[in-house]
NULUMDREN-564153 format. One record per atom (N, C-alpha, C): residue in one letter; x, y, z. Coordinates in steps of 0.05 Angstrom, whole numbers, padded with zeros to 5 digits, always signed. Example, Ala and Ser with C-alpha at 12.3 -4.5 7.8 and 13.67 -1.06 7.14 Angstrom:
NULUMDREN-564153
a+00264-00114+00156
a+00246-00090+00156
a+00264-00066+00156
s+00257-00045+00142
s+00273-00021+00143
s+00258+00001+00157
This chain:
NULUMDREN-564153
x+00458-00063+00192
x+00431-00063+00183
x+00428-00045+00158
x+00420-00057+00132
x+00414-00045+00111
x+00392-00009+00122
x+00399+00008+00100
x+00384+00029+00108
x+00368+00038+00085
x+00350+00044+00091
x+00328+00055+00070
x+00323+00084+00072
x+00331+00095+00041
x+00320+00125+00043
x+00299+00133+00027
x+00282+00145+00040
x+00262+00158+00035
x+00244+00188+00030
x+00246+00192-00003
x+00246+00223-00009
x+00215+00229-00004
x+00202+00259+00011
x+00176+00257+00008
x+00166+00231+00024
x+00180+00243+00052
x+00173+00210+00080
x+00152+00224+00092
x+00148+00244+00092
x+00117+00255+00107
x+00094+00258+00084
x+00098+00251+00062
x+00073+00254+00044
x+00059+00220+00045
x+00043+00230+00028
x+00021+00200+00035
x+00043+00171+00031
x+00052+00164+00002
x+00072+00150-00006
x+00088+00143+00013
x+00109+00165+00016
x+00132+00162+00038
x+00130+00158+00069
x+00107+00168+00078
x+00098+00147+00099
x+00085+00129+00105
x+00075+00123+00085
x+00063+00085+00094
x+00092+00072+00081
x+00115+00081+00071
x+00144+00073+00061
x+00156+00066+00087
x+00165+00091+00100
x+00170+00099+00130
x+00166+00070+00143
x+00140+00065+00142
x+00128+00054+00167
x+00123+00028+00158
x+00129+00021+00131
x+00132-00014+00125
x+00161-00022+00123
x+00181-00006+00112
x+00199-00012+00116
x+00223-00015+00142
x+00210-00002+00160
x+00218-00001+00188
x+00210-00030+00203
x+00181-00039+00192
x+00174-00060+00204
x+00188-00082+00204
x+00195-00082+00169
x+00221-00109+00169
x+00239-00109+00172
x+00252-00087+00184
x+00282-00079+00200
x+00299-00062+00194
x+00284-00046+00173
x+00308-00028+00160
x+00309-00004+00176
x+00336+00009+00178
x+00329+00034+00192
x+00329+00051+00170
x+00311+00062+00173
x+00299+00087+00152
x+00303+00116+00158
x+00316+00127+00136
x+00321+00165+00139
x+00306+00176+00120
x+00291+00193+00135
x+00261+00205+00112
x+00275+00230+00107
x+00272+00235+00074
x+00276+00273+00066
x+00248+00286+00056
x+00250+00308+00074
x+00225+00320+00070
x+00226+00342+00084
x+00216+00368+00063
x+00223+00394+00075
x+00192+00413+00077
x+00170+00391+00080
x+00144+00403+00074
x+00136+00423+00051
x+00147+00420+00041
x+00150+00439+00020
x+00113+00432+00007
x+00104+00418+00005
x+00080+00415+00006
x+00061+00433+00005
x+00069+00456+00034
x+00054+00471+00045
x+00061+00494+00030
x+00079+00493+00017
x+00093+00519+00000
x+00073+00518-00022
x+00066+00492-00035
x+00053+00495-00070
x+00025+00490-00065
x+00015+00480-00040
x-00012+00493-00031
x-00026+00503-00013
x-00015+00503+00008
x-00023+00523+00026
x-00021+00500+00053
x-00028+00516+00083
x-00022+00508+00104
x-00042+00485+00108
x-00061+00472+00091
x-00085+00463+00097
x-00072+00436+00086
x-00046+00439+00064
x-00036+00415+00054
x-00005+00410+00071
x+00004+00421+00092
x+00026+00407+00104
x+00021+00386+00110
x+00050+00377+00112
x+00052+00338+00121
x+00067+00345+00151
x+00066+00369+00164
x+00080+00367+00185
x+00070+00349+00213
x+00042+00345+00209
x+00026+00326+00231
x+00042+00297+00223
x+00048+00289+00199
x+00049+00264+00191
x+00084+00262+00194
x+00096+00288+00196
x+00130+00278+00213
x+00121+00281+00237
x+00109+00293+00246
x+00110+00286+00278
x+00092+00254+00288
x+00086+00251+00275
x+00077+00217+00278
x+00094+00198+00271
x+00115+00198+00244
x+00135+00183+00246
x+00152+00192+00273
x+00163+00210+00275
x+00186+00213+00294
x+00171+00206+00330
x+00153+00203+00324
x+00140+00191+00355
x+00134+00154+00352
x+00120+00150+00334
x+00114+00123+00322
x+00135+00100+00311
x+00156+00105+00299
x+00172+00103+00285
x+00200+00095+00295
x+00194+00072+00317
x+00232+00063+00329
x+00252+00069+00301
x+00270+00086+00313
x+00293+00088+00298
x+00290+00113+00279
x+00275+00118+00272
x+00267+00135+00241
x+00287+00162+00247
x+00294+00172+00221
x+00317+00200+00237
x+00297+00214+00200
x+00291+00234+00212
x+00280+00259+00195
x+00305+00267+00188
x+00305+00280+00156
x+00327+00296+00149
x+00308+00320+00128
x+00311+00350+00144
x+00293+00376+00135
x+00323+00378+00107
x+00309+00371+00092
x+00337+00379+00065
x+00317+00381+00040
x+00325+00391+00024
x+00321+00401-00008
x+00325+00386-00021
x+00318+00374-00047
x+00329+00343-00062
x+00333+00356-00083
x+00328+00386-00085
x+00349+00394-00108
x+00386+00410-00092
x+00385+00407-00066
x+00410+00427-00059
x+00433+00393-00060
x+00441+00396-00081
x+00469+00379-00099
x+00483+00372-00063
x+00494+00384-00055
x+00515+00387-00035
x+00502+00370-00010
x+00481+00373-00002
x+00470+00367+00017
x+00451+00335+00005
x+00449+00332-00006
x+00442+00309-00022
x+00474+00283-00015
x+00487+00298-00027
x+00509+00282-00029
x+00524+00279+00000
x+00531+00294+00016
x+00527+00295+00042
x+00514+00277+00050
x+00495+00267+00044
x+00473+00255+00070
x+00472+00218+00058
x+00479+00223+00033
x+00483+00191+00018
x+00519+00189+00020
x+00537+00207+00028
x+00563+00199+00031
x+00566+00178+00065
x+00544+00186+00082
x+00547+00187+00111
x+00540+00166+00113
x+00525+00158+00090
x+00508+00128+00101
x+00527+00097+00077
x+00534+00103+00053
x+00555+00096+00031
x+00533+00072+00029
x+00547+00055+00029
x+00544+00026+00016
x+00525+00002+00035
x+00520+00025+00060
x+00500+00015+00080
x+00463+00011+00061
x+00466+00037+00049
x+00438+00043+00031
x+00441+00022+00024
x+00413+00005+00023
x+00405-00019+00007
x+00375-00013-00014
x+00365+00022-00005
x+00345+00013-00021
x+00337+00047-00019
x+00329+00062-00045
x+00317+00085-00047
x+00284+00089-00054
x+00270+00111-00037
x+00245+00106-00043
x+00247+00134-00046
x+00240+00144-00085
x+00239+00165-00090
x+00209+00179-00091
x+00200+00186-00067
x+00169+00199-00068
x+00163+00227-00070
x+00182+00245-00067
x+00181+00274-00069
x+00177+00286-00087
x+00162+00300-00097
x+00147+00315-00122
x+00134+00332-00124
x+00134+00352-00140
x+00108+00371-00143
x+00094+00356-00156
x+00061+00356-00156
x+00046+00335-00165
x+00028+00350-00172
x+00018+00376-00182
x-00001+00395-00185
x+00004+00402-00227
x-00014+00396-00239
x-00012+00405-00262
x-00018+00440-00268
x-00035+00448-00252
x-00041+00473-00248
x-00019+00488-00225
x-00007+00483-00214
x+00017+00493-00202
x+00041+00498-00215
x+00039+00474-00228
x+00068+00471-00253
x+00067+00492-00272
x+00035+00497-00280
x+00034+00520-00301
x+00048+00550-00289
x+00038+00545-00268
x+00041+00581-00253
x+00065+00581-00253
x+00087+00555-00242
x+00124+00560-00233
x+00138+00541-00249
x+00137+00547-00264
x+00152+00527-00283
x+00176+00509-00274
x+00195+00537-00265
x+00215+00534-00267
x+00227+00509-00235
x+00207+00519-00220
x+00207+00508-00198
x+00196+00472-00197
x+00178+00472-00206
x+00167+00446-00221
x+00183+00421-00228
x+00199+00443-00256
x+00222+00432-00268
x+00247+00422-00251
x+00252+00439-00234
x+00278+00437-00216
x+00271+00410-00194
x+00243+00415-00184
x+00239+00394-00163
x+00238+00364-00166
x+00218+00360-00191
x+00211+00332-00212
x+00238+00325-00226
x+00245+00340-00241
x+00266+00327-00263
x+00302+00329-00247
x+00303+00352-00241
x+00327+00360-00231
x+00330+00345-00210
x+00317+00342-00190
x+00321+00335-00169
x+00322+00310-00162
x+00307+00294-00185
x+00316+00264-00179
x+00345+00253-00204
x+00347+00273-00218
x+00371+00267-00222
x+00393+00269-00204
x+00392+00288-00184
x+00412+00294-00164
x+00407+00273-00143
x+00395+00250-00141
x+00386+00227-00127
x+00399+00211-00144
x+00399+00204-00171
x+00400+00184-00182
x+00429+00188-00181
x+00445+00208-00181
x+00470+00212-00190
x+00489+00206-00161
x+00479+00212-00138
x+00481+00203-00108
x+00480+00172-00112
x+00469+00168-00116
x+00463+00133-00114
x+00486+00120-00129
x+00490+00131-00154
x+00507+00123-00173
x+00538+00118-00167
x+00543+00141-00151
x+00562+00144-00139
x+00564+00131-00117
x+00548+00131-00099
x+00557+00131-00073
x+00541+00104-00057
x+00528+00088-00081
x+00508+00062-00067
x+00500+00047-00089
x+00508+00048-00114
x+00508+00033-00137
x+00491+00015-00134
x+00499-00002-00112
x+00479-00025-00108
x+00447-00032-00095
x+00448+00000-00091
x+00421-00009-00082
x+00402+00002-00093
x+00382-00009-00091
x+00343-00023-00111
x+00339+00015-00105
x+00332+00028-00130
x+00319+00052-00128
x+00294+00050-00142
x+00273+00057-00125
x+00241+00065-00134
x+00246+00089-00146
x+00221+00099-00160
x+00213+00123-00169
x+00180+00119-00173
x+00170+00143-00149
x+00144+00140-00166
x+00134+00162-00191
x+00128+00154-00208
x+00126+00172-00228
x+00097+00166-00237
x+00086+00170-00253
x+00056+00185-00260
x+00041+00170-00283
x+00011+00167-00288
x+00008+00156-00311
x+00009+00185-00332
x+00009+00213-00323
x+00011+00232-00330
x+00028+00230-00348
x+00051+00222-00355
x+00074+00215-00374
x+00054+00210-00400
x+00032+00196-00404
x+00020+00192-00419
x+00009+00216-00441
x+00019+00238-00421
x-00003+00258-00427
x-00034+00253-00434
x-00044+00266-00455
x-00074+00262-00460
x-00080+00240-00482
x-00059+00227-00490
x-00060+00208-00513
x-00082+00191-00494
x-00085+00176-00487
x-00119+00161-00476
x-00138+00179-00476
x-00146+00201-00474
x-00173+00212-00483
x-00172+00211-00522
x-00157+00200-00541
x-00160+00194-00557
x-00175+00156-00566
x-00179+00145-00547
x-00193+00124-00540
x-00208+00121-00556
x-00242+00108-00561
x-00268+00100-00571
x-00279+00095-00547
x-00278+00126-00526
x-00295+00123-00503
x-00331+00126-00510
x-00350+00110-00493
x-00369+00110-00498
x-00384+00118-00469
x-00398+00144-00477
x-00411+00141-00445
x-00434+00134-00440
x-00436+00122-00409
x-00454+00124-00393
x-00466+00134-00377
x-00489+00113-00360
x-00495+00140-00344
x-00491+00158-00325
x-00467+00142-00306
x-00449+00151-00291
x-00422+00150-00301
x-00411+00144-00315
x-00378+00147-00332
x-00380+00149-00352
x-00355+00159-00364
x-00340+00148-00391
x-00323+00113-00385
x-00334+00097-00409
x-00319+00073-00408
x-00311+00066-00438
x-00285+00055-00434
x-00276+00033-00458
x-00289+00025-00478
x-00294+00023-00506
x-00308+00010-00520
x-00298-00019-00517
x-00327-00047-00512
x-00316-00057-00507
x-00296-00076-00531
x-00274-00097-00530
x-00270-00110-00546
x-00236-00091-00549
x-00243-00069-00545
x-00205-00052-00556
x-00181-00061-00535
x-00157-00056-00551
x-00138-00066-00547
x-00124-00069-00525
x-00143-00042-00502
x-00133-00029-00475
x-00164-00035-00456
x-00176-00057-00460
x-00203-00057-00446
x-00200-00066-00418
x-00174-00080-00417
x-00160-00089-00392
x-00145-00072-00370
x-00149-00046-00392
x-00133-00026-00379
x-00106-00017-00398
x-00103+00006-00391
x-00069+00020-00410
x-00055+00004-00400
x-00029-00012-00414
x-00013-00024-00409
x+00010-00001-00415
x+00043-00006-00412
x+00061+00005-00413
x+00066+00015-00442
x+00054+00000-00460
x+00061-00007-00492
x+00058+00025-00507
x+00036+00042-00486
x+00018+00070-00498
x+00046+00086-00501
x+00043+00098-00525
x+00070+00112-00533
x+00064+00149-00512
x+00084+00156-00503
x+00084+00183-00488
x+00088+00205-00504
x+00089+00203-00528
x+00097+00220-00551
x+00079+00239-00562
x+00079+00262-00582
x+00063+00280-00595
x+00033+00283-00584
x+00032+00291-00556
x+00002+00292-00545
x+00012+00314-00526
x-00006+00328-00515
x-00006+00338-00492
x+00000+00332-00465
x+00014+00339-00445
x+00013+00327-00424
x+00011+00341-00400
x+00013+00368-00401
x+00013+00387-00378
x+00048+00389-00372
x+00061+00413-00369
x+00081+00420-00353
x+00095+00401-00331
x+00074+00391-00313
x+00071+00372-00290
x+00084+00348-00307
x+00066+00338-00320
x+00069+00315-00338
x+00090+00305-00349
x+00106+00330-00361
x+00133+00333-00381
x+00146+00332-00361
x+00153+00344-00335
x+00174+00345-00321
x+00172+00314-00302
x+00158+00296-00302
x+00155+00280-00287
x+00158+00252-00313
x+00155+00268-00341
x+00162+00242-00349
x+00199+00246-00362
x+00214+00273-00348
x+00249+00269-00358
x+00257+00250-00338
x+00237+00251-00311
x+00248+00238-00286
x+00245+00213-00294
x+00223+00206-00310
x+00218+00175-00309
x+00235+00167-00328
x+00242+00176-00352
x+00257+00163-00363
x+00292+00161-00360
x+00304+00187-00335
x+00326+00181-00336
x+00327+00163-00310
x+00313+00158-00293
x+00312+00131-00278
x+00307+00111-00293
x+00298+00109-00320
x+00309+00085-00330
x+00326+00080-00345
x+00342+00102-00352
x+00369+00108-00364
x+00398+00096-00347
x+00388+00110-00325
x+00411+00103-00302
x+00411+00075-00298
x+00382+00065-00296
x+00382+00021-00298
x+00400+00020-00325
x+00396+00025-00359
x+00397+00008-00365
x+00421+00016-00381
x+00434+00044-00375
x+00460+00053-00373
x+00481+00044-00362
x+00474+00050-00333
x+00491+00038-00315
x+00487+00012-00300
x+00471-00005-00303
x+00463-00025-00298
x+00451-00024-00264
x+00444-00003-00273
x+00432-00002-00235
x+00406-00013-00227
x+00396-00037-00208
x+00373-00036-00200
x+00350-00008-00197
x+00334-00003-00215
x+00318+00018-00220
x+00282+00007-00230
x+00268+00016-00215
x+00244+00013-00225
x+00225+00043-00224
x+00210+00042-00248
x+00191+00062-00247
x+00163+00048-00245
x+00148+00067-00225
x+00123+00055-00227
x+00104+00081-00227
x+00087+00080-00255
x+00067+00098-00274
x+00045+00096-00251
x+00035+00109-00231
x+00015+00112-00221
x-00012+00117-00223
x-00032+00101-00221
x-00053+00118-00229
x-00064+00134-00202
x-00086+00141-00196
x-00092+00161-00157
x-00081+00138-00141
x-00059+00163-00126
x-00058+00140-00110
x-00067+00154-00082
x-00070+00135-00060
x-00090+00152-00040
x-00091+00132-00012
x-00106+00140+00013
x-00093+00124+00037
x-00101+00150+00060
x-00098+00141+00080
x-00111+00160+00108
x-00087+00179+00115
x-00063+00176+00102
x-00041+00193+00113
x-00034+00215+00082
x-00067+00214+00074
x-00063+00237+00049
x-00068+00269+00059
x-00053+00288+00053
x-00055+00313+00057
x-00069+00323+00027
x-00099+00318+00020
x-00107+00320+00011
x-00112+00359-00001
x-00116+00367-00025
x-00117+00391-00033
x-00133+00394-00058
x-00147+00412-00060
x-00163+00420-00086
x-00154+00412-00117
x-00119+00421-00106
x-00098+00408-00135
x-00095+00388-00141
x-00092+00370-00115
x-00073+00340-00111
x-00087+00324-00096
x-00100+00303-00095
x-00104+00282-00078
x-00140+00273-00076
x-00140+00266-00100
x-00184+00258-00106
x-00187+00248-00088
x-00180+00227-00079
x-00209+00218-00069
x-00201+00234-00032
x-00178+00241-00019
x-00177+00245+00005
x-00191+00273+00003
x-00186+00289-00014
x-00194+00315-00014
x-00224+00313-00024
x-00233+00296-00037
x-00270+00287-00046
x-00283+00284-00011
x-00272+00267+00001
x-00285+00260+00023
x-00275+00284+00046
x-00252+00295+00043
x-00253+00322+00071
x-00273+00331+00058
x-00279+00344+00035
x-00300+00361+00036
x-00326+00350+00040
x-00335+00333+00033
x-00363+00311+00043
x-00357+00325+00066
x-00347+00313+00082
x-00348+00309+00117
x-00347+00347+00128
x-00329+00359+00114
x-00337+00384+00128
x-00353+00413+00113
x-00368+00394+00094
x-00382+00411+00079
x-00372+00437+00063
x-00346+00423+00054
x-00337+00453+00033
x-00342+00443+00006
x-00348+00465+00003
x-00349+00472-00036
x-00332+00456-00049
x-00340+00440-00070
x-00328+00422-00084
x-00327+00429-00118
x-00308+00426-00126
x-00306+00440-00156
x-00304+00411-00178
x-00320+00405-00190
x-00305+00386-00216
x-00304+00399-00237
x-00279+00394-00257
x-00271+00404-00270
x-00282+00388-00292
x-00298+00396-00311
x-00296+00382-00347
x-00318+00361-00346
x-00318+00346-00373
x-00323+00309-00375
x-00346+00299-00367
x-00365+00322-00364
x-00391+00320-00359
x-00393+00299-00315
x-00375+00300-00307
x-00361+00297-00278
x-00362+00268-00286
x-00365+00246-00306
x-00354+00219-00314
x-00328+00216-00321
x-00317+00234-00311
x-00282+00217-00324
x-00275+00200-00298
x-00262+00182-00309
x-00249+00157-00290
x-00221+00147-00277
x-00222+00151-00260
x-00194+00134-00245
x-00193+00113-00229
x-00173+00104-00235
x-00160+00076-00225
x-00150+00085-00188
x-00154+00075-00172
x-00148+00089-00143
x-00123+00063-00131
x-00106+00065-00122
x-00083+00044-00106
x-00089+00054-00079
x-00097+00042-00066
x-00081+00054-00029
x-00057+00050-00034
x-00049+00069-00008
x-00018+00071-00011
x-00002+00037+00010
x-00023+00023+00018
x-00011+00000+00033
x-00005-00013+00005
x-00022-00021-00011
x-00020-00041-00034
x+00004-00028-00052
x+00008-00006-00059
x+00030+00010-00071
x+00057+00005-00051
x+00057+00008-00030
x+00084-00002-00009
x+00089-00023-00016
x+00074-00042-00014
x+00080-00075-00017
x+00088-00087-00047
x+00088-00067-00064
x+00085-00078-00098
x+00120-00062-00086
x+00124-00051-00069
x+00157-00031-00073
x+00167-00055-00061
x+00160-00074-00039
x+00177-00092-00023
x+00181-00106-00050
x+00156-00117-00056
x+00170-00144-00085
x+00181-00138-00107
x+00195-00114-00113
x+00212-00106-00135
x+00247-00104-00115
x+00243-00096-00083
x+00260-00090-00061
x+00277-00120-00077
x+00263-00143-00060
x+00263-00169-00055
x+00273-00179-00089
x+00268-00174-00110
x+00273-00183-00128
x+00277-00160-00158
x+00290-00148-00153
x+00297-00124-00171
x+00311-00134-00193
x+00293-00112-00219
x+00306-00114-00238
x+00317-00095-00249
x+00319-00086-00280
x+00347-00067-00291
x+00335-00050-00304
x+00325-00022-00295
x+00302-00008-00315
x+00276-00008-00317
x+00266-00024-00302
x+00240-00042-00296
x+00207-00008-00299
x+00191-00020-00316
x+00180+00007-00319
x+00150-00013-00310
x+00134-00002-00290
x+00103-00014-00286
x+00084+00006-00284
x+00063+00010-00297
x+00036+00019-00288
x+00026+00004-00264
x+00011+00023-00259
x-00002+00009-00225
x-00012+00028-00217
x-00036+00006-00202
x-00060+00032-00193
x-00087+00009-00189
x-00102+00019-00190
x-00130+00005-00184
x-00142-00023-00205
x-00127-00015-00230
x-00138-00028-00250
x-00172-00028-00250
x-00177-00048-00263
x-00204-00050-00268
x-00219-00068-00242
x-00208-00065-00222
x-00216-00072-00193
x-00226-00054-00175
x-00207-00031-00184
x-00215-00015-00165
x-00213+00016-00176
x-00235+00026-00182
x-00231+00050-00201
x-00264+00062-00198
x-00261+00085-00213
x-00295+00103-00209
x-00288+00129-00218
x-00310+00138-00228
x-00326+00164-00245
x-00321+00182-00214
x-00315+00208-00232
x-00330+00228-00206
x-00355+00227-00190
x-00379+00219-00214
x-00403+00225-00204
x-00406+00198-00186
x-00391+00175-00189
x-00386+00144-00172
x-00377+00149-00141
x-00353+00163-00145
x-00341+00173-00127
x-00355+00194-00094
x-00365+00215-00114
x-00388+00229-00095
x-00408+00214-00086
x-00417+00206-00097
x-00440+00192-00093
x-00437+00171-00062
x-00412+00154-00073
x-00396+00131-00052
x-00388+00157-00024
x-00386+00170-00031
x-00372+00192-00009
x-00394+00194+00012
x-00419+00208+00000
x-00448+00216+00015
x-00459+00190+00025
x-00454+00169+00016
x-00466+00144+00029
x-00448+00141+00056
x-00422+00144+00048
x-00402+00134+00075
x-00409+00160+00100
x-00407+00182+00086
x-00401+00200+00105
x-00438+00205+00124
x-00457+00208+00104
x-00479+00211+00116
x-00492+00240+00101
x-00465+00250+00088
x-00466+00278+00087
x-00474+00292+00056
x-00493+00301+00047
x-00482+00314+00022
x-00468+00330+00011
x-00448+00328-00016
x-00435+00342-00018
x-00438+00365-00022
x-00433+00392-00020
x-00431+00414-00034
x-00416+00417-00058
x-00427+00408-00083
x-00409+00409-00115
x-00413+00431-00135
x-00399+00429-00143
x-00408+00453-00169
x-00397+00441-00197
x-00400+00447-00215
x-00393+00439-00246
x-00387+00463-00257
x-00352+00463-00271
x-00341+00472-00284
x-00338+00466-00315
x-00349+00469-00331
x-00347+00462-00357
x-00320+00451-00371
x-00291+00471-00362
x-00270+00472-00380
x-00254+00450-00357
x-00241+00426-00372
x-00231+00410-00362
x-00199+00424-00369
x-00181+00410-00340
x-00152+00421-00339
x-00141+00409-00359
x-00124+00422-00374
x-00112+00420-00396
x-00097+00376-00394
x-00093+00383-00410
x-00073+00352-00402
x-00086+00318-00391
x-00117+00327-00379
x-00125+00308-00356
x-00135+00291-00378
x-00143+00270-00357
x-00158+00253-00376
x-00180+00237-00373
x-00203+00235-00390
x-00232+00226-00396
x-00230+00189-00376
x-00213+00182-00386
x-00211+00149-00369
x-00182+00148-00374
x-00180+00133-00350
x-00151+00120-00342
x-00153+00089-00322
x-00149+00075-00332
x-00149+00053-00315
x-00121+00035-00328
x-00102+00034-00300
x-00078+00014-00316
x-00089-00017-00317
x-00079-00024-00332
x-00069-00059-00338
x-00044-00064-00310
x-00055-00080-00302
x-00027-00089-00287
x-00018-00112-00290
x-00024-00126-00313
x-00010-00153-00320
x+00028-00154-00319
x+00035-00129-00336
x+00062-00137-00329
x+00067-00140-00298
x+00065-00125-00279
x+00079-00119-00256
x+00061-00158-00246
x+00033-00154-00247
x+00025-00193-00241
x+00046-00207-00246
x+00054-00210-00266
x+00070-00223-00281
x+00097-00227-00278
x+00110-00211-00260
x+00141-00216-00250
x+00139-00220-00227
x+00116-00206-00208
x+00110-00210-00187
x+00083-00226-00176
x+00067-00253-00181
x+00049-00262-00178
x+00036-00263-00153
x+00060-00256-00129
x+00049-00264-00101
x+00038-00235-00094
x+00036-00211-00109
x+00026-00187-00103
x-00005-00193-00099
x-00020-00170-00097
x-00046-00171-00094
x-00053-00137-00086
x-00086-00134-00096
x-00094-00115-00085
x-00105-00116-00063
x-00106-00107-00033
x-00116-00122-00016
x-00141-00092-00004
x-00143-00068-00021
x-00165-00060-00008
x-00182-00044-00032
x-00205-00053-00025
x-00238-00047-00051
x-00229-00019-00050
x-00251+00002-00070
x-00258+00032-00066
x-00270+00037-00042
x-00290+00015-00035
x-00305+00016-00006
x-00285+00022+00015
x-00263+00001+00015
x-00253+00005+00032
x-00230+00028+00037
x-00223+00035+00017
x-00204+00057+00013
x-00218+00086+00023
x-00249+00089+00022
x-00262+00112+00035
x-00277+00112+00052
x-00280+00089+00062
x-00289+00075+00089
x-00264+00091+00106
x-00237+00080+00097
x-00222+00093+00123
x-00200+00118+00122
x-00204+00127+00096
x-00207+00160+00094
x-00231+00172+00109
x-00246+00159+00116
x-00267+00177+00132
x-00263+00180+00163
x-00264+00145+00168
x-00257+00135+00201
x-00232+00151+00212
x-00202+00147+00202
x-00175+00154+00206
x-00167+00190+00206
x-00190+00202+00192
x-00186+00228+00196
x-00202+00242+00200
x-00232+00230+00213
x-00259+00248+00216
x-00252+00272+00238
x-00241+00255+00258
x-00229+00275+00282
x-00212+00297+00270
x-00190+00289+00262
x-00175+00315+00249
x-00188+00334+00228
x-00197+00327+00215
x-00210+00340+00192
x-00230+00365+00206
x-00253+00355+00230
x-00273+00370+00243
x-00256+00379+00270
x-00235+00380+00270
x-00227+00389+00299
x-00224+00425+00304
x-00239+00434+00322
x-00243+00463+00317
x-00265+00474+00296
């Protein structure tokens, strides 16, 4: 039986990975060292979410390992060889304001570390389909250079421009800002597509816009909309940063993001680079967002407004997903914003208020 590995199997990504790719028969080995809880605190462990795979999960084998320790990397892809049919690279620091404070750590986790994956694979499983999720952050801030026009709840697109459909892949990553975070997550992206089109290895990158889902360990740094709605529901202080609280994102659940990984699995190509995310289906303003929060939950929020927006971020972001439509037609988005905080609310109201 083909085996699937999975970096960052207790974060939101890597376990709805876990738990679709198990379903179609693969036996799956998750790496994940919570480290999570290291770059934000005990309030962001994924340790509830391994003890649910390893109860939930026929077959699943946890591996507590480092994806920068070289030795133990290669170790754990020597054991399994030519069985690996398929890598799901989800492990990351994902904090642009974290990245600033540890650089070095950042650097080593994002860039380093999926080289020491890519170079495992190369060696030791050539043949099999490697993901990477990587960021629309790569962009840096070049899209807040746009002809945004606002309204009364967002910033939007002027209409008629070249990107009204959404950023396509075409947006150059060059001479802009991008945040620390940003830079180190776009050496990853591009030497995963070095190693495709180098070594001819099945490799895809996919540019994320929020991505999000009920198995989010949501945090003040990392995770809008799960961390928008814990606070709704348990009445903590809410901070927006910048943009008059209209800047915009594109939101993916992480089911619809799993399933865009099966049809690249199923039909892989050589280097393959996709944006993906909500597109212009499924996306919203902060002030959209809150708003949608207090209707679901019942609750008002507690917010506050920060003037100075985080370095790097950006005013609107919504991908184009025509290319990835376009190789893949039988994909689909299969859940609204409604529904995406509809059951961020249902799936963790208990845990969130417990105690």
């Amino acid at each position: 039986m083909a085996v699937a590995i999975v970096t960052g199997s207790a974060g939101l990504i890597g376990s709805e990975s876990v738990r679709h790719f198990s379903r179609l028969g693969m036996d799956v080995v998750g790496i994940d060292n919570d480290m999570r809880q290291t770059f934000f605190g005990a309030e962001a462990s994924t340790a509830w979410q391994r003890e649910q795979l390893e109860r939930e999960v026929p077959g699943y084998r946890h591996v507590d390992l480092d994806i920068r320790d070289r030795d133990a990397v290669f170790e754990l892809f020597r054991r399994y060889g030519n069985s690996i049919g398929l890598i799901i690279h989800a492990a990351a620091q994902p904090s642009h304001d974290w990245a600033a404070r540890e650089p070095f750590t950042d650097f080593s986790v994002n860039a380093a570390g999926t080289l020491t994956l890519l170079e495992a694979a190369r060696e030791l499983c050539p043949g099999a389909v490697f993901i990477f999720t990587s960021t629309n952050k790569v962009y840096g801030d070049r899209p807040n250079q746009l002809p945004l026009v606002e309204q009364d709840t967002r910033w939007e697109l002027a209409p008629g421009h070249e990107y009204s459909a959404g950023i396509d892949e075409s947006m150059s990553i060059d001479q802009c800002t991008h945040s620390l975070f940003g830079a180190s997550k776009a050496a990853a992206d591009l030497m995963v597509q070095e190693y495709g089109r180098y070594f001819g290895m099945a490799t895809a990158v996919f540019r994320g816009g929020c991505l999000t889902g009920p198995s989010h360990s949501g945090t003040q740094l990392h995770g809008f909309l799960a961390y928008l709605m814990k606070c709704t529901v348990t009445q903590t202080p809410y901070t927006v940063f910048g943009y008059k609280a209209k800047q915009v994102r594109d939101n993916i659940h992480s089911s619809d993001l799993v399933r865009a990984f099966e049809a690249v699995f199923a039909e892989p190509g050589v280097g393959d680079v996709f944006n993906i995310g909500g597109g212009r289906e499924v996306n919203c303003s902060m002030l959209e967002a809150i708003a949608l929060c207090e209707e679901l939950s019942g609750k008002a929020l507690d917010w506050r407004y920060a003037d100075e927006n985080r370095t790097g971020d950006h005013i609107w972001y919504v991908s184009d997903l025509t290319r990835f439509r376009t190789r893949y037609p039988a994909w689909r988005l299969d859940y609204s914003l409604r529904d995406i905080l509809q059951e961020l609310h249902d799936q963790n109201l208990e845990r969130w208020t417990a105690g």
